[in-house]
N, C-alpha and C positions, 0 to 999 in steps of 0.2 A: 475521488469517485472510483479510478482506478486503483488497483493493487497488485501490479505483478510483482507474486513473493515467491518464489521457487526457493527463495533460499533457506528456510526452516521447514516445511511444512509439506505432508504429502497430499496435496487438496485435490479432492474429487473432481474440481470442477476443472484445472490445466489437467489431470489424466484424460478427460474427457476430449480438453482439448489439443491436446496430441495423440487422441487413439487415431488418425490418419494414417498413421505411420505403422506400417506394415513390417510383419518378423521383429525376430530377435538375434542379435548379433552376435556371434561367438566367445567375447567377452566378455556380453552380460550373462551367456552359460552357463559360463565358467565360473559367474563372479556366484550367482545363483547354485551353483554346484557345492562353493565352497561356504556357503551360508544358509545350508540345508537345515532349517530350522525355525521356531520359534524366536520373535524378539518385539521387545518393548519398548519405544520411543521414552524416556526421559523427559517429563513434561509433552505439551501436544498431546495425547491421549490417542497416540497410534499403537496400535498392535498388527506384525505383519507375518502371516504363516508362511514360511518358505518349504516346507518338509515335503521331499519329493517334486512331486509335479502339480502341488497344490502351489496358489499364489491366490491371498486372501489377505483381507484389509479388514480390519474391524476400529472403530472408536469406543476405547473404553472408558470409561469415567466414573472410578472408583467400584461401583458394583455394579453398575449397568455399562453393558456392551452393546454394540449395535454393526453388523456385518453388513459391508458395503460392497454390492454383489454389484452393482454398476463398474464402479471402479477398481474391483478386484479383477475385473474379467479385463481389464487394460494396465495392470500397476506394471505391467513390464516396459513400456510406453517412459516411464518416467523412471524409475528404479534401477535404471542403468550403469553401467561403471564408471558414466560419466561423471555423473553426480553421486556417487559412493567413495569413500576411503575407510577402508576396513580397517580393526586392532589386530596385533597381531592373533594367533589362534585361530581369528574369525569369532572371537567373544566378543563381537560388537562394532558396529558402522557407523560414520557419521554421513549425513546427507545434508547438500545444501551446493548450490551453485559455486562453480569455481573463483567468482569474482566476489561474493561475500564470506569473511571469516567466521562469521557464526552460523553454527549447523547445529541441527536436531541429530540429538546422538540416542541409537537403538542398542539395547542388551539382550544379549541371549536370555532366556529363559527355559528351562527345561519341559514346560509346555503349555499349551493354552490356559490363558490366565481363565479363573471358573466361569467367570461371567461370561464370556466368549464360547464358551462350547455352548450353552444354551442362550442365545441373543435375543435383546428384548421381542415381544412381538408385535407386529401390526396392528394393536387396541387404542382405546384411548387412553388408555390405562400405560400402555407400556409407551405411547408416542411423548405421553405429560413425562414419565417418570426419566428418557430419555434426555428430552430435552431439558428441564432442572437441572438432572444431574449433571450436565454438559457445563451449564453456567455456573453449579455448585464448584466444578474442579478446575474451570478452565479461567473463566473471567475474572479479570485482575483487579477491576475496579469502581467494584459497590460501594466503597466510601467515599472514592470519588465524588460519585451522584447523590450520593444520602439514600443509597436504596438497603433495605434489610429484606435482604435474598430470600432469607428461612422463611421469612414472614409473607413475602409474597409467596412461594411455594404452596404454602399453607392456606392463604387464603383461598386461592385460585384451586386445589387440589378439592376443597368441601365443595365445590361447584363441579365438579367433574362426576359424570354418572357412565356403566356401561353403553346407555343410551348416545353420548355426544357426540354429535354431527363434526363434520370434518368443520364446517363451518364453526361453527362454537369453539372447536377446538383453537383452529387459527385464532379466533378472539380471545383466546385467553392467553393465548402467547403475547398476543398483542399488551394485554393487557401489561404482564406479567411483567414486559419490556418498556413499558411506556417512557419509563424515568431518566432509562440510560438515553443522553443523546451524545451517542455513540456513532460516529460515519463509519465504521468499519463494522456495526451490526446489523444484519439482514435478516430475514427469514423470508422464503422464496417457495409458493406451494401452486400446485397447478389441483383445483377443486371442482369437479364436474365439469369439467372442461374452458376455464376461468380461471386468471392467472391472480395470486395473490401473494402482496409482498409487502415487506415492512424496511424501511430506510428512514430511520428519522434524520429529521431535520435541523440541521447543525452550521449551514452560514447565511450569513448577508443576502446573498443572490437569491439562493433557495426561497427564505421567507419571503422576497420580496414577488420573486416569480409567483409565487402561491396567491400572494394578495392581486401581482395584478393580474394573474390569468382569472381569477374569482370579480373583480372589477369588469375584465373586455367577455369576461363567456368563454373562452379559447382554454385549451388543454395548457399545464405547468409546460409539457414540453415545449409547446410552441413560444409561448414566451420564453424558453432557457436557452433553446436556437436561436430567435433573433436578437437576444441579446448577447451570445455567444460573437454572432457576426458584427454584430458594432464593435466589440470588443476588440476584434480580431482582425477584423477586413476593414473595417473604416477606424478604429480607434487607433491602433498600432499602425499597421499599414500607411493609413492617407494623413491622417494628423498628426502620428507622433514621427513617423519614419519619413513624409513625402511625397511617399511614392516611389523611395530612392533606397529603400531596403531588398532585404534577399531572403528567401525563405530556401530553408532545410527541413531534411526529414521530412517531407511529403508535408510541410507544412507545420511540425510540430516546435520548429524555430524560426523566428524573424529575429533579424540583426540589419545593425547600419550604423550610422554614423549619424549625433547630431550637434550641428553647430559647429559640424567638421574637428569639433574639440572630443567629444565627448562617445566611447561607443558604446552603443547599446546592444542587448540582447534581452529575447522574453523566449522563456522555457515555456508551452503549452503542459507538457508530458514529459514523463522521462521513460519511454517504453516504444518498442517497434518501430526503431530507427530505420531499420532494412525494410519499411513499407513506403512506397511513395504518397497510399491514404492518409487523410489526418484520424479518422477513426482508426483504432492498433487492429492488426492484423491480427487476432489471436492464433490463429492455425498457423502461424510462422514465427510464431517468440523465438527468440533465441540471443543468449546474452551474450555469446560471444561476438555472433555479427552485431548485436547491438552494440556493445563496451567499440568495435572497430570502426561505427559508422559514428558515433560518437567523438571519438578521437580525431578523426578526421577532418568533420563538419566544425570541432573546437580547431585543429590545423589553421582551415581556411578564416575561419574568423579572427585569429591572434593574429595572421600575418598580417591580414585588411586593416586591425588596428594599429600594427607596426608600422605601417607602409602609410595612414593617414597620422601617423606621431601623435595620439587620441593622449589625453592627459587623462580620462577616467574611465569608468568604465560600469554602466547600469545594468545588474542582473533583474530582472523583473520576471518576478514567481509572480504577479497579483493574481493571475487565474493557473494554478499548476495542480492538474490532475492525479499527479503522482504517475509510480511506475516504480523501477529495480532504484533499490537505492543506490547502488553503485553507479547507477547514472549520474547523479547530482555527486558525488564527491569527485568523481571524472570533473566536472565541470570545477570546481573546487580547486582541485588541484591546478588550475592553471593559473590560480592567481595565489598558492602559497609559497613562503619563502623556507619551509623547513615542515619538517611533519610535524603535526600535531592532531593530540585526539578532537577527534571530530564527537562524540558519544561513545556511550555503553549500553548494551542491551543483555537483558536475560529475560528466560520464561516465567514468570511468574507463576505456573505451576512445575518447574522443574525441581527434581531436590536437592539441596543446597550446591548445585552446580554455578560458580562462578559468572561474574558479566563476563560477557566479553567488550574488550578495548576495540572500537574500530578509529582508525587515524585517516587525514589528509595526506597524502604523502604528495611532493612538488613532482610535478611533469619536466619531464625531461626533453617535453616537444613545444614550440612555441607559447607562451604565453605574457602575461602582462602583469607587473609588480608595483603597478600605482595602486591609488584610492580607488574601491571599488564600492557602489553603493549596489544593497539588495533590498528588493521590493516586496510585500507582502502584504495577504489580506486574509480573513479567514475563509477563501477559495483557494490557500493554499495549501494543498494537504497530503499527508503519507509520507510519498518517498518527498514530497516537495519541502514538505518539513526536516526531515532527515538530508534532506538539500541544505536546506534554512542552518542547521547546527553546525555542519560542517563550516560553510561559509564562515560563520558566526565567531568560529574559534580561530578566525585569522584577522592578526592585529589592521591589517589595512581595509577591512571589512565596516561599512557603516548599516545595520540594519533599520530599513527606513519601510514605516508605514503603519499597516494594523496587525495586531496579532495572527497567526498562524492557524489553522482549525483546532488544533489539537488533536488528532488521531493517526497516532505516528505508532502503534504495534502493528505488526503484519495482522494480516487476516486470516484468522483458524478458522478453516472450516469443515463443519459437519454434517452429516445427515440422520434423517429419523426413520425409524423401522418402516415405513409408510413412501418416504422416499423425498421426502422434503428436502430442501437443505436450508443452513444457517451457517452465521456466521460469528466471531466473538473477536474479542480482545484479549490476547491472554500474554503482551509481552510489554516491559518496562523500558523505555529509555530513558537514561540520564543524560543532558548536555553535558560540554565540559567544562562547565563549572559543578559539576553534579546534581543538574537539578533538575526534579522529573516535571515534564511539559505536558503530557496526556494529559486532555482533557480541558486546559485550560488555553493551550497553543505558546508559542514562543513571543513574546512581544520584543517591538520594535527597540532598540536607542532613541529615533528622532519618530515619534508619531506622526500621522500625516495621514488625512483623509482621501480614501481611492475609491472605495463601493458606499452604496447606502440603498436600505431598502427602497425607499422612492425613488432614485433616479439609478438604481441598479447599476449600470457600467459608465453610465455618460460622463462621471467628472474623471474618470482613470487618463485623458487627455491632459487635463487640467495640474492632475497631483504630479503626472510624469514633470512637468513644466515649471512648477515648485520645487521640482527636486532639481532640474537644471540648472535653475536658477540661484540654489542653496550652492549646488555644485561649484558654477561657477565664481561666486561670492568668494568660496574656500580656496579654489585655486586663484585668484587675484591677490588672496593677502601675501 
C-alpha cells in the first residue's frame, strides 16, 4: 500500500512532503550553481530547468510535456547535494538515496526539450493526451495484463468532446485503466469539491473487505481496521506471541520467542522507524535515521535470540505494507552467510542503460545463521517483496506460504495539466534466478494457507502453528 521510493524518482508527492523544510543550504547553492542548466532524466520522464534562478520540473513523455508548478515551487526541498552525485563537467547527475544503488541519472541538454516550452493545457483535450502519453512511455507492462494500449487510447479518445466534464473525464481514465490490476496504479483527482480515486484491487483481504463491508452496510475501511487489529493485536500479540513479545518502531515490529526454541519476528512496514506511530510519519522520512533505527531494533533482537539459544527463526511478511527497500535487505543481511545478489532492476523506459545488481551483503552486527523460515501472502507487497528476494537468495532461507502481491517497481508519479496526480509502473525486477515476478508475485517453496477472502486474517494463528510445527518436525530429525 505504501511506497517510500526516494530512490529513483523525483515525485511531487515527498516534494510536497518535505516542503516544511525551510531555505536552502549552501551546498545545495553551490551544487545548483554548478548545474546551471537544462537536463533530462534517462527514463522517468523528468526534465529539470536549473538555468539561473529558475527551478522548474516538467514530465515529459515523448511529445507531450506537462509543467509541475506545485512541485517546482519546492524541488529544492528534495534536490539537494544530499541526494545528487554529479559527472564530472557537471554533464550530468545521478539522484537517488544514499542507501540504494540504483539512481535516476539526468543529462544536460542544451535546452528545453520543445514540448516543454509550450506544456500541454488544462482541456480535456490536453488532460486525455497527457495522460496516454504517460502510460504510452512510461508503463512497462501491457502484456502483462493482455491490455492493447493503442487500442484503448483509441477507443476512449472518439468519446472525448471539447464539451467533457471533469467527471466523464475521470471515467474514462477509469475506464482506460480498468485491466491493469496494478497496486502501484492510482489516479487521485479532487472534482467540485469530492475526492476521486482509483486503486485497483489486487489481494485477498482487499476483496474480501469489499464483500464483507457490502454484507454488514459498514465502509471497506472499517472492515480493513478491524481486521488489521485481529491481525495485529490479538493475532500476533495474544495468540501467537502470548503476551510475551515486544514491539518496536512504534509498533511496526513485534518479536519474541516461541516454544522458547523458535524466534519470531513480523515486519508490518519497512518505513518510518524514527516514528513511535504505527501510521509512517511522512513529514519525517528519512532513511538515514531509518537504515540507524533499523540496525539497532535488528541489535536488540539477534542478541534476545542469542541469549535464548533459538534454533530457528520466523520472519513473517504475511501483512507487509512495504516502504525503502533497503529496509528489508538490512533485515536480510542478518541472516546471510556471504553476499549474494539479492535482484536486478532497470527502468523499463530507460535507453538501453543496464540493470543494476543489488546484493545482501552479511552484517557485521549480531545476527543468526540457522534455518530461517519466511512468511508470505499476497498483502505482501513493494518493498516487502523486494524483502521476499532478497531473503530468498539465501541458501538457509525456507519461503513458506502464498504468493507475494506482485507489485514490486517503485512508484512514478505524475501529474496532469488540471493538477491531478497518478501513478504507474515503469520498472523491471529480476530475482536472482532472473526471473521477473511483477505481476504474478514470488511464490512460496512450501505452500500453506494464511488469508482467505471469508475468514480474511482469522486462520494467520493457525498457519503460524503449522509452520511451527513443520519447524520443529525438521529440527528433531
Amino acid at each position: 500500500m505504501y511506497r517510500h521510493s526516494r530512490t529513483v524518482i523525483l515525485t511531487a508527492a515527498l516534494f510536497q512532503l518535505l516542503a516544511c523544510e525551510a531555505g536552502i543550504s549552501t551546498e545545495t547553492a553551490a551544487l545548483y550553481a554548478r548545474l546551471d542548466g537544462v537536463f533530462v532524466s534517462d527514463g522517468y520522464g523528468y526534465v529539470v530547468d536549473l538555468r539561473g534562478d529558475t527551478r522548474n520540473l516538467y514530465h515529459l513523455s515523448v511529445d507531450t510535456c506537462v509543467f509541475d508548478e506545485e512541485t517546482s515551487a519546492i524541488i529544492h526541498h528534495v534536490l539537494t547535494r544530499d541526494d545528487v552525485v554529479e559527472a564530472a563537467g557537471a554533464q550530468s547527475f545521478a539522484f537517488g538515496s544514499a542507501f540504494e544503488p540504483h539512481k535516476a541519472v539526468f543529462h544536460r541538454v542544451a535546452e528545453l526539450p520543445a514540448p516543454c516550452v509550450r506544456p500541454m493545457p488544462d482541456t480535456p483535450q490536453g488532460n486525455f493526451d497527457a495522460f496516454a502519453a504517460a502510460f504510452t512511455a512510461h508503463y512497462a507492462f501491457f502484456d502483462l495484463h493482455g491490455v492493447n494500449w493503442s487500442q484503448q487510447v483509441d477507443a476512449m479518445r472518439s468519446k472525448l468532446t471539447p464539451s467533457t466534464t471533469d467527471e466523464e473525464l475521470f471515467a474514462l481514465f477509469a475506464e482506460m485503466v480498468a485491466l491493469l490490476k496494478d497496486s502501484h496504479l492510482s489516479l487521485d483527482a479532487e472534482i467540485n469539491g469530492r475526492t476521486f480515486s482509483i486503486n485497483p484491487v489486487t489481494s485477498t483481504l482487499s476483496r474480501g473487505a469489499i464483500r464483507l463491508a457490502a454484507e454488514k452496510g459498514v465502509s471497506k475501511q472499517e472492515v480493513v481496521l478491524a481486521a488489521l487489529d485481529q491481525y495485529w493485536n490479538r493475532g500476533v500479540a495474544e495468540d501467537i506471541l502470548a503476551g510475551q513479545g515486544h514491539e518496536a518502531a512504534g509498533g511496526k515490529i513485534q518479536y519474541g520467542l516461541i516454544d522458547d526454541t523458535i524466534g519470531y519476528i513480523n515486519v508490518l512496514m519497512l518505513m518510518s522507524y524514527n516514528s513511535d506511530a504505527l501510521i509512517p510519519d511522512f513529514d519525517t522520512l528519512d532513511d538515514a535515521v531509518d537504515h540507524q533505527r533499523i540496525n539497532a531494533i535488528l541489535d536488540e533482537i539477534m542478541i534476545s535470540f542469542a541469549e535464548a539459544n533459538v534454533s530457528a527463526v520466523i520472519v513473517d511478511a504475511s501483512i507487509n505494507f512495504g516502504g525503502s527497500d533497503f529496509m528489508g535487505r538490512e533485515i536480510a543481511a542478518r541472516f546471510a552467510d556471504r553476499q549474494r545478489l539479492a535482484y536486478t532492476k532497470a527502468a523499463f523506459d530507460t535507453a538501453g542503460a543496464p540493470e543494476t545488481s543489488v546484493y545482501v551483503v552479511p552484517s557485521a552486527r549480531p545476527s543468526f545463521d540457522g534455518p530461517v523460515y519466511l512468511m508470505t501472502t499476497d498483502s505482501t507487497v513493494s518493498a516487502g517483496e523486494t524483502m521476499t528476494m532478497a531473503l530468498s537468495a539465501l541458501p538457509n532461507v525456507t519461503h513458506v506460504g502464498q504468493p507475494t502481491n506482485g507489485s514490486l517497481s517503485d512508484v512514478l508519479s505524475k501529474v496532469l495539466p488540471n493538477g491531478w496526480t497518478f501513478s504507474l509502473s515503469n520498472e523491471i525486477y529480476h530475482d536472482h534466478a532472473g526471473i521477473a515476478r511483477e505481476g504474478r508475485g514470488i511464490p512460496p517453496e512450501i505452500p500453506l494457507d494464511i488469508f482467505n477472502e471469508t475468514t480474511l486474517v482469522d486462520g494467520h494463528p493457525a498457519a503460524v502453528a503449522t509452520l511451527v510445527a513443520h519447524i520443529q518436525s525438521q529440527l528433531n530429525k
